[in-house]
GUNUKOL-486098 format. One record per residue (C-alpha): x, y, z; residue in one letter. Coordinates in nm, 2 decimals, decimal comma. Example, Ala and Ser with C-alpha at 12.3 -4.5 7.8 and 13.67 -1.06 7.14 Angstrom:
<pts>
pt px=1,23	py=-0,45	pz=0,78	res=A
pt px=1,37	py=-0,11	pz=0,71	res=S
</pts>
This chain:
<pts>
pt px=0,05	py=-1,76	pz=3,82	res=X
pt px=0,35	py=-1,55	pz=3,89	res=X
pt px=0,28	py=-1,19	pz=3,72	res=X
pt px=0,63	py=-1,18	pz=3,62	res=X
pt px=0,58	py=-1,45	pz=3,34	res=X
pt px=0,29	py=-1,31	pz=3,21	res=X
pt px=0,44	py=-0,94	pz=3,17	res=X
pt px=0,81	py=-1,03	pz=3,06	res=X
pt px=1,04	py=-0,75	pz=2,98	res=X
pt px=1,00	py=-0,47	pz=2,67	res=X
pt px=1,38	py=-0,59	pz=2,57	res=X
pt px=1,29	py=-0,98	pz=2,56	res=X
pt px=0,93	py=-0,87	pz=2,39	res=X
pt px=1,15	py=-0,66	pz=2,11	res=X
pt px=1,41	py=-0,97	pz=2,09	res=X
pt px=1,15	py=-1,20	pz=2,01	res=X
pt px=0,91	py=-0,99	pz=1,80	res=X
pt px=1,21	py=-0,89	pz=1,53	res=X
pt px=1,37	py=-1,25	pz=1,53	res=X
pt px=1,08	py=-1,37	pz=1,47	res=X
pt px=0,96	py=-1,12	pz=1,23	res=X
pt px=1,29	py=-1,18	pz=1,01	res=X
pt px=1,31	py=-1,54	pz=1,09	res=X
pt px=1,67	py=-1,44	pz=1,21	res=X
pt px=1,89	py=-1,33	pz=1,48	res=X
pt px=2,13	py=-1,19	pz=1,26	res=X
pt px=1,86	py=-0,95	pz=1,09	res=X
pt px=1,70	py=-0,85	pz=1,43	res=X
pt px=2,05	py=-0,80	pz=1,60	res=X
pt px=2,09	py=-0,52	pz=1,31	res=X
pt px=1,74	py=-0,37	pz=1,37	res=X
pt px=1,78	py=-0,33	pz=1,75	res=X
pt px=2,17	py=-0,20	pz=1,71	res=X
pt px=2,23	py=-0,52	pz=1,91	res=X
pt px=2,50	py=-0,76	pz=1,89	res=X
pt px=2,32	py=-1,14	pz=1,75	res=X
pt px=2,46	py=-1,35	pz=2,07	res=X
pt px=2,27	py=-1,08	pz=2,22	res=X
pt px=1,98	py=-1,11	pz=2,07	res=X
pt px=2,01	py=-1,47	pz=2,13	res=X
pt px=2,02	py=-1,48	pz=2,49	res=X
pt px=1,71	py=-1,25	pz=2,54	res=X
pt px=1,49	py=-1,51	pz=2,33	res=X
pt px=1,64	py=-1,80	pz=2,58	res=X
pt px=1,54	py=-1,59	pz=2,84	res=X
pt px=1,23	py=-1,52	pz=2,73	res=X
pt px=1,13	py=-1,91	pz=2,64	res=X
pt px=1,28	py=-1,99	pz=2,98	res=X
pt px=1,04	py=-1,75	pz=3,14	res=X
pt px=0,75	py=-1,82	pz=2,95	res=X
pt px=0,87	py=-2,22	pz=2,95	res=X
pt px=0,82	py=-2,25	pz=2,59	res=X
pt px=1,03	py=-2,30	pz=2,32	res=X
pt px=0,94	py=-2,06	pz=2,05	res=X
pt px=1,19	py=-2,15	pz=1,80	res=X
pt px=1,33	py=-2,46	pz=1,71	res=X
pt px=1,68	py=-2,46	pz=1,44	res=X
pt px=1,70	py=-2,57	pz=1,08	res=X
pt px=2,09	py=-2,52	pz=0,98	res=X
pt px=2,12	py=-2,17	pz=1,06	res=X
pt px=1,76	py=-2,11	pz=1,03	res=X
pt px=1,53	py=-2,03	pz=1,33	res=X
pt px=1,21	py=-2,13	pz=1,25	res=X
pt px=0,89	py=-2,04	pz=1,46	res=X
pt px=0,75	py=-2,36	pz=1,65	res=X
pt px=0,33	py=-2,34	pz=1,61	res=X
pt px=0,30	py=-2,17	pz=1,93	res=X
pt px=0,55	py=-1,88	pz=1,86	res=X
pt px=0,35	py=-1,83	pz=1,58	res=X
pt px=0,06	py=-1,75	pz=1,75	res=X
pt px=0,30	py=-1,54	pz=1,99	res=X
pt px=0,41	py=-1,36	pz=1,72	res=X
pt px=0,10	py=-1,27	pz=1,59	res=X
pt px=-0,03	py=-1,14	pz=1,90	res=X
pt px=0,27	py=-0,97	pz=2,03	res=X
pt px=0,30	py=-0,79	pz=1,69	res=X
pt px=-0,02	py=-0,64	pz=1,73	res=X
pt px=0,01	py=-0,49	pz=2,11	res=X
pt px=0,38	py=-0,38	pz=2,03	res=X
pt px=0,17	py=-0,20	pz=1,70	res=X
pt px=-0,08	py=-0,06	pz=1,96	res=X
pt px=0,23	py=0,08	pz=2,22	res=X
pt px=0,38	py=0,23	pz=1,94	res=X
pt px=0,11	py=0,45	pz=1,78	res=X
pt px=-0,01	py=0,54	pz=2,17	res=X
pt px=0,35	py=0,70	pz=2,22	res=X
pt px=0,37	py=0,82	pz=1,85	res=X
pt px=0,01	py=0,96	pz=1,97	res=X
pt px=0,12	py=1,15	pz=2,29	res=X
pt px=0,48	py=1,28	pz=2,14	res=X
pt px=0,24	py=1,45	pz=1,85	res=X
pt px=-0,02	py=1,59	pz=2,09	res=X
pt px=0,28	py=1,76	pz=2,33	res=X
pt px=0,39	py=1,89	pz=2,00	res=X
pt px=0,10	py=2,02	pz=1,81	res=X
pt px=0,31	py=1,88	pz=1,54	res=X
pt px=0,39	py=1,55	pz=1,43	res=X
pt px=0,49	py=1,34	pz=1,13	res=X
pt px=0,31	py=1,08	pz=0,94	res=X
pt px=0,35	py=0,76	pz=0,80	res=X
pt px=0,16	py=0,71	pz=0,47	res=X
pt px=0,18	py=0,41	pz=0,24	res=X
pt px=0,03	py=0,47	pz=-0,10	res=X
pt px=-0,01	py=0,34	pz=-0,42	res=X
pt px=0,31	py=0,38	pz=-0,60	res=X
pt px=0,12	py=0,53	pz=-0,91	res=X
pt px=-0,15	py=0,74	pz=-0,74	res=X
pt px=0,15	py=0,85	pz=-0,56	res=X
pt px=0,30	py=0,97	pz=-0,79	res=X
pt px=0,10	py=1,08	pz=-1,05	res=X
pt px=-0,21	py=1,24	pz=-0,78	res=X
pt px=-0,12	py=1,28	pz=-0,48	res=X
pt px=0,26	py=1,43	pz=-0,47	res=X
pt px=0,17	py=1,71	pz=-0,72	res=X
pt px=-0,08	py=1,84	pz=-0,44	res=X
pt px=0,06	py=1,76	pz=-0,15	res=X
pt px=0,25	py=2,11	pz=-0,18	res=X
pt px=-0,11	py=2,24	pz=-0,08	res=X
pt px=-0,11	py=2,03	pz=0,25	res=X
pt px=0,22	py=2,17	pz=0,36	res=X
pt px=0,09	py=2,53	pz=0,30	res=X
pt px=-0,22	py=2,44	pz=0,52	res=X
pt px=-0,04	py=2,26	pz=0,77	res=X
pt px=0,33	py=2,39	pz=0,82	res=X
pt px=0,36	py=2,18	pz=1,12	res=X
pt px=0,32	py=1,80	pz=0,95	res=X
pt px=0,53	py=1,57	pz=0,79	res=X
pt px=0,39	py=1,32	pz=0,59	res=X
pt px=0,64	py=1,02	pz=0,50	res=X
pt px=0,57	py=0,83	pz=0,18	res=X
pt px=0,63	py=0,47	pz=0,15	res=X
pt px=0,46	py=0,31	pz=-0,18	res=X
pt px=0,30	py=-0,01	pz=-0,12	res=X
pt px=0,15	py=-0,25	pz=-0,36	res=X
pt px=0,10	py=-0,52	pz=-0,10	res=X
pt px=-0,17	py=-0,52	pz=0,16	res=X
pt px=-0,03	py=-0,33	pz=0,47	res=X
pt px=0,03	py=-0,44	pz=0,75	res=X
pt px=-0,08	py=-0,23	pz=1,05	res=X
pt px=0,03	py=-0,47	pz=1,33	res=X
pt px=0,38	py=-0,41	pz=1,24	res=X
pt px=0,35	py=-0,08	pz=1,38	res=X
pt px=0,58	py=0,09	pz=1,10	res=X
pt px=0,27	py=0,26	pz=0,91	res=X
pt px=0,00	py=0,47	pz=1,02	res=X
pt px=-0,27	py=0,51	pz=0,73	res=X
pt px=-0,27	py=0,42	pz=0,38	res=X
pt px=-0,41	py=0,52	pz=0,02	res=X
pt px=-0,58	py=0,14	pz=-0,12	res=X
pt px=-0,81	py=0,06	pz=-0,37	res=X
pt px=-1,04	py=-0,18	pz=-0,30	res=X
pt px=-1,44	py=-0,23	pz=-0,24	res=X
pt px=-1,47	py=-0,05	pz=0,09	res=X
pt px=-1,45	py=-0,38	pz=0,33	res=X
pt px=-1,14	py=-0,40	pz=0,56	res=X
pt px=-1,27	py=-0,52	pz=0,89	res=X
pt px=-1,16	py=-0,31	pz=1,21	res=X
pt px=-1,04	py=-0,04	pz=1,00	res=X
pt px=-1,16	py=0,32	pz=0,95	res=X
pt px=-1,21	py=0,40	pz=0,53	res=X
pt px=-1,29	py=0,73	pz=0,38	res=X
pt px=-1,34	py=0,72	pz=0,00	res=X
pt px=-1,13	py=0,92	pz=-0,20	res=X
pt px=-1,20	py=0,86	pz=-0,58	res=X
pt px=-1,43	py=0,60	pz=-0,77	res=X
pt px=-1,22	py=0,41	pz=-0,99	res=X
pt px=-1,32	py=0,42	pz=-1,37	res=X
pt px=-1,05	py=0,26	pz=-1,62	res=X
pt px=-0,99	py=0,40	pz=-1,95	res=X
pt px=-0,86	py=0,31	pz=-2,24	res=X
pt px=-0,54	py=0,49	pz=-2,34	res=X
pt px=-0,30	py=0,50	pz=-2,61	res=X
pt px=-0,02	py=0,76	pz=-2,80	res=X
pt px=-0,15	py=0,95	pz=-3,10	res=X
pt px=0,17	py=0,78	pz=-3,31	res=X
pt px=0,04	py=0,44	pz=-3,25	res=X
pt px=-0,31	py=0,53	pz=-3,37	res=X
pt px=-0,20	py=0,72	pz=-3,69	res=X
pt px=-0,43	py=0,99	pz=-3,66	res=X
pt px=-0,75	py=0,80	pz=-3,55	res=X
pt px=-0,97	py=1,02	pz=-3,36	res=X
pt px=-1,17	py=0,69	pz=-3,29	res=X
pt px=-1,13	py=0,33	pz=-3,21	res=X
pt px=-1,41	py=0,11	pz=-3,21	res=X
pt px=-1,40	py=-0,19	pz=-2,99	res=X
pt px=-1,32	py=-0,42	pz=-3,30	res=X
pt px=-1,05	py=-0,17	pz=-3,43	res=X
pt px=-0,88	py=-0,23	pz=-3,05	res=X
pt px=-0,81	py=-0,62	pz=-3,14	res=X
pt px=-0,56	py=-0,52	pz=-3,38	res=X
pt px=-0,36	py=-0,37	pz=-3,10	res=X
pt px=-0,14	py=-0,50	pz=-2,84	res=X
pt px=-0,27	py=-0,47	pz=-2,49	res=X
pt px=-0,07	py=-0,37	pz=-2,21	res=X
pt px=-0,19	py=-0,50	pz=-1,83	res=X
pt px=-0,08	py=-0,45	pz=-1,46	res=X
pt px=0,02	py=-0,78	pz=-1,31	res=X
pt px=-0,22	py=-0,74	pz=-1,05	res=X
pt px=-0,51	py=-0,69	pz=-1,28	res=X
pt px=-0,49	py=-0,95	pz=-1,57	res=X
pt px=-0,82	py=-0,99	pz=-1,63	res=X
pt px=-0,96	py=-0,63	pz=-1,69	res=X
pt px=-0,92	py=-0,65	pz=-2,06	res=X
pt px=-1,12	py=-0,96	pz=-2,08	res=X
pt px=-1,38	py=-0,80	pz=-1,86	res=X
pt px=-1,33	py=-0,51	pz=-2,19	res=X
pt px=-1,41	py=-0,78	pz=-2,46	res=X
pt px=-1,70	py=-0,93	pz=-2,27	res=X
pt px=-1,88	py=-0,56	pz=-2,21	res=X
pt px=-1,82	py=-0,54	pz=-2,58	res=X
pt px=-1,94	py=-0,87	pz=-2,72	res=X
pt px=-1,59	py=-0,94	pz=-2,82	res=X
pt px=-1,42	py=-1,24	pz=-2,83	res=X
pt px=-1,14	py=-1,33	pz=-2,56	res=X
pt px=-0,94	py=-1,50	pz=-2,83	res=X
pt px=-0,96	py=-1,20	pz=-3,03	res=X
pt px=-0,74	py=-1,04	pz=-2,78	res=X
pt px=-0,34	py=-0,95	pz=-2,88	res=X
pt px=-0,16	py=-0,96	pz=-2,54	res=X
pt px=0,11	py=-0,75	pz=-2,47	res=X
pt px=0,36	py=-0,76	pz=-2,20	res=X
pt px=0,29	py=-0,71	pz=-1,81	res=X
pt px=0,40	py=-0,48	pz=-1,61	res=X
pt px=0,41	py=-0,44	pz=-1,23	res=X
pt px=0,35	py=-0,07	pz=-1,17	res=X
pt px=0,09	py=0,12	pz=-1,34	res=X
pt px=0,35	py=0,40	pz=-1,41	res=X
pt px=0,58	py=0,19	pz=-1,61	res=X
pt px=0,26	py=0,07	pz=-1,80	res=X
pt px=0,19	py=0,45	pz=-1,90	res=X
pt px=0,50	py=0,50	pz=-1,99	res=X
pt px=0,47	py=0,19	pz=-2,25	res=X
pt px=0,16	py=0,28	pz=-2,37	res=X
pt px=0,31	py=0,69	pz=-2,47	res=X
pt px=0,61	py=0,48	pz=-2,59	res=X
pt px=0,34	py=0,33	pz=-2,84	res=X
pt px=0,44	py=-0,01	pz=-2,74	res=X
pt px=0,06	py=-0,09	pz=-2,75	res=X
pt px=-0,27	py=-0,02	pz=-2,53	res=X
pt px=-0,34	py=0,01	pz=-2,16	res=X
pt px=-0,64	py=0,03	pz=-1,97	res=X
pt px=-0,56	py=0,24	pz=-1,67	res=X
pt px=-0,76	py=0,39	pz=-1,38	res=X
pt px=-0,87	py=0,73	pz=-1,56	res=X
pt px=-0,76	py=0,97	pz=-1,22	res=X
pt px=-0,40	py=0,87	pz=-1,31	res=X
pt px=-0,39	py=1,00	pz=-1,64	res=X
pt px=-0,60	py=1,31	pz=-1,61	res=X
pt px=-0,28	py=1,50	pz=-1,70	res=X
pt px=-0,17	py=1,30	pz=-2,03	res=X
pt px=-0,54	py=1,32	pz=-2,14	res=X
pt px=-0,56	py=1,64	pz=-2,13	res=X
pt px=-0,23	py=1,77	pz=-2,29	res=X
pt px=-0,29	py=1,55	pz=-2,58	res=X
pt px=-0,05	py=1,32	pz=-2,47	res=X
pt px=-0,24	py=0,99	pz=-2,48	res=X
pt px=-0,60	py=1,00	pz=-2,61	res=X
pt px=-0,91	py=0,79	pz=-2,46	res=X
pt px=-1,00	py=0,62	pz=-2,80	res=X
pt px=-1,29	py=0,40	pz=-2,66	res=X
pt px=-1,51	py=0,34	pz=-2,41	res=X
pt px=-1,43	py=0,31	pz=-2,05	res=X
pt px=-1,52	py=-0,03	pz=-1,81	res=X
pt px=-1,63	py=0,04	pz=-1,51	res=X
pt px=-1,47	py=-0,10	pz=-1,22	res=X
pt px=-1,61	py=-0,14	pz=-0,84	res=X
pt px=-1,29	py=-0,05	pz=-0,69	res=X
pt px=-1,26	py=0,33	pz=-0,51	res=X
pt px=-0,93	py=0,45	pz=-0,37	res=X
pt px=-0,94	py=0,54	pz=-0,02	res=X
pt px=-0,77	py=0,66	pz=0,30	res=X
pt px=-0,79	py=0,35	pz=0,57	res=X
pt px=-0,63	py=0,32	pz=0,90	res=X
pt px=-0,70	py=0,17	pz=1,24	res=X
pt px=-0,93	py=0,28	pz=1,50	res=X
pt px=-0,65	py=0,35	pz=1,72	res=X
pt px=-0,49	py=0,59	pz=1,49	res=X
pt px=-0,77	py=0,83	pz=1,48	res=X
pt px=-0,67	py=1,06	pz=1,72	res=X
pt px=-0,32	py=1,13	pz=1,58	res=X
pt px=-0,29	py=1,52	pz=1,49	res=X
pt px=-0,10	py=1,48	pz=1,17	res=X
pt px=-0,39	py=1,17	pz=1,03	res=X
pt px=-0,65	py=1,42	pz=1,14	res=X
pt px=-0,51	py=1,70	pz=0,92	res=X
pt px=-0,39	py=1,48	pz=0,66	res=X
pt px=-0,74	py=1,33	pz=0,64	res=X
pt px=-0,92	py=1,68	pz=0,65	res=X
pt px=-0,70	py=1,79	pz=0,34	res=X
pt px=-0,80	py=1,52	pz=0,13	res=X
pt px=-1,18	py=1,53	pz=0,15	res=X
pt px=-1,14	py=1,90	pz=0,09	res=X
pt px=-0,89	py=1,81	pz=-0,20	res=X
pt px=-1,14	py=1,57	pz=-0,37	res=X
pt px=-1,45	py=1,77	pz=-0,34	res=X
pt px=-1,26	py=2,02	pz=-0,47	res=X
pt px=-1,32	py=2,26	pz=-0,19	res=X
pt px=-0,95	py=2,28	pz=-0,04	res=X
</pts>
């Protein structure tokens, strides 16, 4: 088979990876600073070349046929792969070197940017930029280089170094309490409680430690980030039960009290990243920080 077709060009590879990534010429035309007839004629090219027909049209949609699916998939990762091998040798000609970091947006916020002032004073020559991320990342994409997750500890192909055990806590204001020092478990049925979206079942996990009964429980509204949660529960708009590292501040100013027992969880938070990002300069110093940051010998 003729070479050609099985290496097409890096400019038909980036056509077809964005259309297809947006499910739109339009979209990738404005990602690539290209014109969309443009855009168009490199994904005719390409299906010409490759004598497939990746897309097929619904309206003004462009749909991926089965077998640019699987293109795309595969493309995506390589294109991931030829990114973070240049982002690799730019940071080691540099010594330098910036990083891209998704996180949590509450750990974020609440643990990680009040410290990160401590990274920049051990490594002047890193830039670390946040993105917050409450979906599963996506590495293939090539757009993120390591992430803070929770989770058990299991993410296939990927490097994982364990930052905190998770251990959730009850929290609430001192108004909403009216000067309780302690809740018992069936005191906390009177209350409203608060949940993360994402995590609707911990307070029945709660009840069942407890010997409670689910119906027993007063549900209060959802929320989608864990911040905005906090802020209800200091608003004394009810009772959360919140991942303890994220309220280490509020506990101990008095701001929120820890009324009752805590549930423990089997989730940890922790760095992960591919294999092939190992060797980047700024993930190896961003990586070194943390474990000294979290056994508290930075």
């Amino acid at each position: 088979m003729n070479p050609r077709k099985l290496t097409p060009s890096m400019s038909l590879l980036l056509a077809f990876e964005a259309a297809a990534r947006h499910q739109s010429y339009t979209q990738a035309a404005q990602e690539l600073s290209l014109t969309q007839s443009a855009v168009s004629r490199q994904v005719q090219a390409l299906e010409q070349l490759l004598e497939l027909r990746l897309f097929r049209r619904e309206g003004r949609q462009v749909l991926l046929t089965d077998v640019g699916r699987l293109y795309q998939q595969e493309l995506s990762a390589a294109l991931g792969q030829i990114r973070a091998a240049t982002l690799q040798a730019l940071s080691f000609e540099s010594g330098r070197g910036t990083l891209r970091l998704a996180t949590l947006p509450t750990f974020g916020s609440k643990w990680l940017l009040p410290r990160l002032h401590r990274f920049y004073a051990a490594s002047p020559g890193v830039l670390v930029d946040i993105h917050s991320r409450i979906q599963p990342v996506d590495f293939s994409l090539g757009d993120i280089d390591a992430a803070i997750v929770a989770g058990s500890g299991e993410w296939p192909g990927m490097i994982a170094h364990r930052l905190h055990h998770e251990e959730l806590a009850v929290i609430a204001s001192p108004s909403l309490l009216g000067g309780r020092q302690v809740c018992t478990a069936e005191q906390l049925s009177e209350y409203r409680l608060l949940d993360v979206a994402s995590r609707p079942q911990v307070w029945g996990q709660w009840f069942d430690q407890h010997a409670l009964e689910r119906r027993r429980m007063r549900t209060g509204p959802g929320f989608e980030v864990t911040a905005h949660l906090i802020q209800a529960v200091i608003a004394g708009i009810g009772i959360g039960l919140v991942p303890r590292v994220l309220v280490e501040q509020e506990l101990a100013s008095g701001e929120l009290l820890n009324p009752c027992a805590a549930l423990p969880s089997e989730r940890s938070y922790y760095l992960v990243y591919p294999a092939r990002h190992q060797g980047l300069p700024a993930l190896n110093a961003l990586r070194q920080w943390l474990l000294a940051e979290v056994a508290g010998t930075p």
